[in-house]
N, C-alpha and C positions, 0 to 999 in steps of 0.2 A: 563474471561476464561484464565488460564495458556496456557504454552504452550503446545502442543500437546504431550504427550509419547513418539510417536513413529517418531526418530528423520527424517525420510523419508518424513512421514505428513507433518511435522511442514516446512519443505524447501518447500513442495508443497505450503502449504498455503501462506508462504512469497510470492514465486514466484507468483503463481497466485493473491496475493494482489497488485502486482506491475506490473498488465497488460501484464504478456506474457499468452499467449495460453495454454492448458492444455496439448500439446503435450511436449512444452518445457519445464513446468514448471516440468512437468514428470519427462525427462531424465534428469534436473538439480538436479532434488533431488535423482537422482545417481539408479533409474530405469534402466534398460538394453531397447534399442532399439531393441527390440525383434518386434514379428507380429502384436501383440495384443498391442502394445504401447498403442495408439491413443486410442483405445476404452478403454482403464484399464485406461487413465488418464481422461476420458470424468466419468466413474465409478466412481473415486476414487474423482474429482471434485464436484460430488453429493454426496457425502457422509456427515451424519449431522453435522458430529463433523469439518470435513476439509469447508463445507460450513460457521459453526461458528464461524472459527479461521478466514476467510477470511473476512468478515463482522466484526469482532471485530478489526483486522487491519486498515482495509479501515478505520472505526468511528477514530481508533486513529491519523491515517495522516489526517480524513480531518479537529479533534479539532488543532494539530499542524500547519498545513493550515491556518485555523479560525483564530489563537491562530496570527502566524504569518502576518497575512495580516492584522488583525486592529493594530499590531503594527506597520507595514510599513505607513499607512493609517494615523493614529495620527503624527508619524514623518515623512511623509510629508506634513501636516497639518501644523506640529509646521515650519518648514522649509519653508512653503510658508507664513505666519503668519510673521514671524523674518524678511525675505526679501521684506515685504512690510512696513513693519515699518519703518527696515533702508532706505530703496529706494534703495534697488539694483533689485527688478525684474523689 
């Protein structure tokens, strides 16, 4: 899925892929703190299209993640490997 159209979405859905609350991830994506904040962002949080851009997100940090930690994983592999051969661990 592209990024969202409407470029207010598209901050909501980063923010909310990145763990803040649907109230801030609201006014970060330049919402006015009006009455009705809280519930328009709890609305706008279920919506199909902002629910599918968050979920598409997440998959992608957590293949980067993935991605990232069997690389660490091998080279500290290789790294414990190398310092038992020579004799230094």
């Amino acid at each position: 899925m592209p990024k969202l159209r409407n470029h207010r979405h598209e901050i909501f859905a980063v923010e909310l892929a990145a763990a803040n609350p649907p109230l801030r991830a609201y006014l970060a994506a330049g919402y006015k703190p009006a009455r009705g904040a809280r519930f328009n962002a709890l609305r706008l949080r279920n919506a199909p299209e902002i629910r599918a851009r968050v979920n598409e997100l997440r998959e992608a940090e957590a293949k980067v993640y993935s991605a990232n930690s069997a690389r660490c994983s091998t080279g500290q592999m290789n790294l414990q490997s190398e310092l038992r051969r020579t004799g230094t661990s």
